[in-house]
N, C-alpha and C positions, 0 to 999 in steps of 0.2 A: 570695575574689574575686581574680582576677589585678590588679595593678597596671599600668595603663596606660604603652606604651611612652613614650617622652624624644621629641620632634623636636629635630635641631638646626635653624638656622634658614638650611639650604639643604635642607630637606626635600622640598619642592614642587620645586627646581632639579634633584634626583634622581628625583623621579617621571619630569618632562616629558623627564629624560633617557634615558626606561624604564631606570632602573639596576634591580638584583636586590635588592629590601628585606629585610633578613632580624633576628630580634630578636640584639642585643647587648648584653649587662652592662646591660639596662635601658633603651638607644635602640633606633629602629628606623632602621638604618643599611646603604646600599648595599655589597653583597658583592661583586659584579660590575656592568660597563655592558656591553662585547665577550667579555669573556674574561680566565679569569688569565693565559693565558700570551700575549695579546696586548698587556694593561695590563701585564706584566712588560719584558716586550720596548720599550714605550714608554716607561716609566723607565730602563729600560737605554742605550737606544740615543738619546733626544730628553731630555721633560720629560714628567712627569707629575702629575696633584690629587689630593689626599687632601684630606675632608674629614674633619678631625681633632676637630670641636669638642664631641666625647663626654668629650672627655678633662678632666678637671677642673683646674679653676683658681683659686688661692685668692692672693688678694693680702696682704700682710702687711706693718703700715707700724706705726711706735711707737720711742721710743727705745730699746726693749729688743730690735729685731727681729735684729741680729746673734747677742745672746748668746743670746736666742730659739730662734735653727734654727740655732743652734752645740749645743746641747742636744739636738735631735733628730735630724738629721742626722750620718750617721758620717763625711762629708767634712770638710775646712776649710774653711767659710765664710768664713772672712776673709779668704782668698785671692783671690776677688773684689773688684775695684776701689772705693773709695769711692764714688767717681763713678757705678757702675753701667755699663752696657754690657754686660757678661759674664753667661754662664750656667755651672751645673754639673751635669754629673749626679751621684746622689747615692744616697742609701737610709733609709728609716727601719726604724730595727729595736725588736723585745723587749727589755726586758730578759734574754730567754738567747739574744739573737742572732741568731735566725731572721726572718726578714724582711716587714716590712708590706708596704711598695711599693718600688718603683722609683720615682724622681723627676729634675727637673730645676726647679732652684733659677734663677731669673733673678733678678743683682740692677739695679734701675733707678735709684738714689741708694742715698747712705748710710744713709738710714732707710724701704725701701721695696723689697721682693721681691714677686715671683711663683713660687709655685711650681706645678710641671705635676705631676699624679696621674694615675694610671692611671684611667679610668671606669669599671671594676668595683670600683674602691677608694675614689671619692669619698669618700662619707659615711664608710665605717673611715676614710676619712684624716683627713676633717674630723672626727670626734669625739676620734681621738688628739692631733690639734692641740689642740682645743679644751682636752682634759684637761691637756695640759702646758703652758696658757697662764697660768694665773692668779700664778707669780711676777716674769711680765713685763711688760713697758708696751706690750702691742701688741695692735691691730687685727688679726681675720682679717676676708675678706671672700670668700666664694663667686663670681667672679664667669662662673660656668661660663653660664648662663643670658643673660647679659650681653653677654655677648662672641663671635665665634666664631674658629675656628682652622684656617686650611690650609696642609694642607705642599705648598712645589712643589718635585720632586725630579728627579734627571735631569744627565745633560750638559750640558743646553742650557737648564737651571734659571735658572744665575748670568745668564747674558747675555739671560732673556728678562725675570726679575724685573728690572735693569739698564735694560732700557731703557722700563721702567713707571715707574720709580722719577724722584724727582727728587735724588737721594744717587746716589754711587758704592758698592751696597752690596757690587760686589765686593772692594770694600778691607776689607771686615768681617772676622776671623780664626773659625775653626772655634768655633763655640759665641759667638761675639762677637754684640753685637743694638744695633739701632737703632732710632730711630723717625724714619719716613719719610711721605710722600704720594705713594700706590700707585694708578697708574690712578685720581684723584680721592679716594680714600680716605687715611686715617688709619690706618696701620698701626705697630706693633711689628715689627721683621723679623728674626726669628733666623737665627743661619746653624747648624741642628741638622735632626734627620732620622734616620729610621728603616728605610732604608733601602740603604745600604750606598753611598751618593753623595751629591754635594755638592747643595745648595740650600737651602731657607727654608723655616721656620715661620712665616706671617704671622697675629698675632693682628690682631684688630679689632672693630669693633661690631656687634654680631648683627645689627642692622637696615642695614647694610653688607655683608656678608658674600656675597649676591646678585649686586651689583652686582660685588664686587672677583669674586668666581669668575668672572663670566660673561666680564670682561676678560679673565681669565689663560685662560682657554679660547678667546678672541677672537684672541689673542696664542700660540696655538698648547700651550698645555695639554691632557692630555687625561686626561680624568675617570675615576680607578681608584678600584678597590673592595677591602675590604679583605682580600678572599682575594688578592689581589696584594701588598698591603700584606705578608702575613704570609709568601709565600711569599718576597721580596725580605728580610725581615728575617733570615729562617735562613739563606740564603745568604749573609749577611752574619757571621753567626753571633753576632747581636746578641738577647739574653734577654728572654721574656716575661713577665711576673707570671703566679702559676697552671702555670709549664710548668718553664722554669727556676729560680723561685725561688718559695719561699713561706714564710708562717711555722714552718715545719719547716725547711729550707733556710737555712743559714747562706751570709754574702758568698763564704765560701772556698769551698763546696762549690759556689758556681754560677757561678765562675772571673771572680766580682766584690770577691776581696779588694782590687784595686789603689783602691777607693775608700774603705776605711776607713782613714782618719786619727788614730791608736791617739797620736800622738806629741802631737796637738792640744791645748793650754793646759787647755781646757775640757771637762767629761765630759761625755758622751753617753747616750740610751738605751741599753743593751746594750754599753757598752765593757768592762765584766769582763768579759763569758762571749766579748768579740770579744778580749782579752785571750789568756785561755785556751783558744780554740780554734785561734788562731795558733799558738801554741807546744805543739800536741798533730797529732802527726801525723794525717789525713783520711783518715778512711773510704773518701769516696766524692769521685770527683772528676769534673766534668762534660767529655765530650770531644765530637770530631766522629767520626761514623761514614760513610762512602763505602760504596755497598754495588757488589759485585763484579758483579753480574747485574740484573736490569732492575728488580727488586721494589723496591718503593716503600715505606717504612720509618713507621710513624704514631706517635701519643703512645700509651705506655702497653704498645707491643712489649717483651715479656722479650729481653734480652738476654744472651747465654750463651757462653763457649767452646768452640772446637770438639770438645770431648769431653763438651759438653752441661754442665757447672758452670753456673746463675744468677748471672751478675755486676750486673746491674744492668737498669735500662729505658728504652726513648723517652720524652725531656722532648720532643722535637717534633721531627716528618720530615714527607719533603714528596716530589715530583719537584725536579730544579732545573733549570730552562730552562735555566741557564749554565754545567752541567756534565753536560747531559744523562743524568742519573742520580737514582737516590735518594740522599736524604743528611738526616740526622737528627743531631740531639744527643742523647745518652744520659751520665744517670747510672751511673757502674760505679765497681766497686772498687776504689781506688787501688791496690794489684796489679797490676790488669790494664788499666791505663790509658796503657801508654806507648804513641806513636806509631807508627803503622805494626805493631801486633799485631792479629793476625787475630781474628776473632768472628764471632758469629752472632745475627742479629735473625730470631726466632720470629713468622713469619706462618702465621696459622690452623695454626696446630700443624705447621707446615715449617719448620724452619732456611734462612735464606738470607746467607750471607756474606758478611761487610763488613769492614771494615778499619777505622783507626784513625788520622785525620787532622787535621792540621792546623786551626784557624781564623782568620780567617774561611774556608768555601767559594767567597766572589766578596770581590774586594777592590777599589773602584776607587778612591775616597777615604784 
């Protein structure tokens, strides 16, 4: 028997929007409402909604909760304020290194986090929690179902969430969070984002969540889907679980070493094998690909030198509205990985040439 899709609790809000429903990790969540490269261009150029509230949520309060996801996380969590206010992003890994999820650790007090999971990771996430809880003094709590979660993202993000708010949340610093009263609402307001530009993550209460969308829409939002969503993160050159990394995927090879904290007091899941993979030169190292001609580059293209050598494949390509081309991240051979060296992304058994660039592809934050 198939298992019945997820609603978040702006389901209904995307119907009447005729958004594009389509199944994801388990929800059934809007692809499109106009268009991706109309919703792209809206986050580009104004603000734009995401309804982000697939994404799991697990609360985590006890006096053991620091040395807790000091344990699991390969970041320093104690870098984070006592006080709370701050988020980080982060990783949980193997013990050999390869990667569970991506995360984002908010701390709210000193004995009191959220952490944000991937939604096709929930439950793996929540059962590794669970498993490496019992020599701590801490609460997990789910509270994915509970709550809901939207990003508003864009140029014109800070100054529209600004004037809903009863806070200056532009004074907030990148990844900094508050809790404010948003168009009547009670909100959590990150200042984090998936999308290569400045604005806010606003948690809140699922039976809320209606009410704050329809304001930020009222207030000139405009309702994107997540083929937008994904097309805005490559260009950003920011990683997805499943494309850039996974538990075969080590931090280094998916050009997310700069978050493991090797130096950190306390050990980690996966600190030896993240140890010894630091001081062992890499295989394979994740780059950006530019292609030369019009073809549009996908997950899973061979990638090969121009004398036809397999170096490696598409973790993810796309078109990019903001450099009028295709442009992909691929895995290849650290050999053949330096900047600005010529290649070739194999579509339907043609070579078509790309290059070897820089990231991010769009930078404006």
């Amino acid at each position: 028997m198939n298992t019945p899709l997820l609603q978040t609790s702006l389901f209904e809000t995307h119907q009447a929007a005729n958004a594009r429903l389509v199944p994801f990790a388990g929800w059934e969540m809007p692809v499109q409402y106009t268009g991706v490269l109309d919703e792209v261009k809206a986050v580009r150029e104004k603000v734009g909604l995401f309804d982000v509230s697939h994404m799991g949520r697990v609360r985590v309060t006890g006096a053991g909760s620091l040395d807790y996801l000091q344990s699991l996380a390969v970041s320093d969590v104690s870098l984070l304020p006592e006080a709370g206010g701050s988020g980080q992003y982060s990783l949980l890994c193997l013990d050999n290194g390869g990667v569970i999820d991506d995360i984002i650790i908010y701390r709210l007090a000193q004995d009191e986090f959220i952490v944000v999971v991937n939604a096709s990771n929930r439950e793996k996430d929540l059962q590794w929690m669970r498993n490496h809880s019992a020599a701590f003094d801490v609460t997990l709590d789910d509270e994915t179902n509970a709550t809901g979660l939207i990003a508003v993202q864009g140029p014109d993000a800070v100054r529209m969430i600004d004037s809903l708010s009863d806070q200056e949340l532009r004074l907030l610093p990148r990844f900094g969070l508050n809790e404010t009263v948003l168009a009547g609402s009670q909100v959590m307001a990150a200042r984090t984002g998936y999308t290569g530009e400045d604005g806010f993550e606003l948690f809140c209460r699922a039976d809320e969540a209606e009410s704050l969308w329809n304001a930020l829409v009222a207030a000139g939002g405009r309702p994107c889907g997540l083929g937008s969503r994904d097309t805005l993160r490559l260009e950003a050159g920011l990683p997805l679980y499943g494309h850039e990394m996974d538990e075969t995927v080590s931090p280094y090879e998916a050009r997310l070493g700069w978050t493991v904290k090797l130096e950190k007091p306390m050990d980690f899941s996966g600190k030896k094998a993240l140890q010894d993979m630091k001081a062992t030169p890499r295989r394979k190292t994740l780059v950006g690909l530019e292609m030369e001609g019009r073809a549009i580059p996908r997950e899973g293209y061979a990638v090969q030198t121009p004398d036809g050598a397999l170096v490696g494949s598409v973790t993810s390509g796309t078109f990019s509205p903001m450099r009028q081309k295709g442009v992909a991240m691929a895995r290849v051979d650290s050999a053949n990985a330096t900047r600005g060296n010529n290649l070739q992304v194999v579509i339907r058994d043609t070579p078509h040439p790309a290059r070897i660039v820089g990231l991010p592809f769009y930078k404006n934050v």
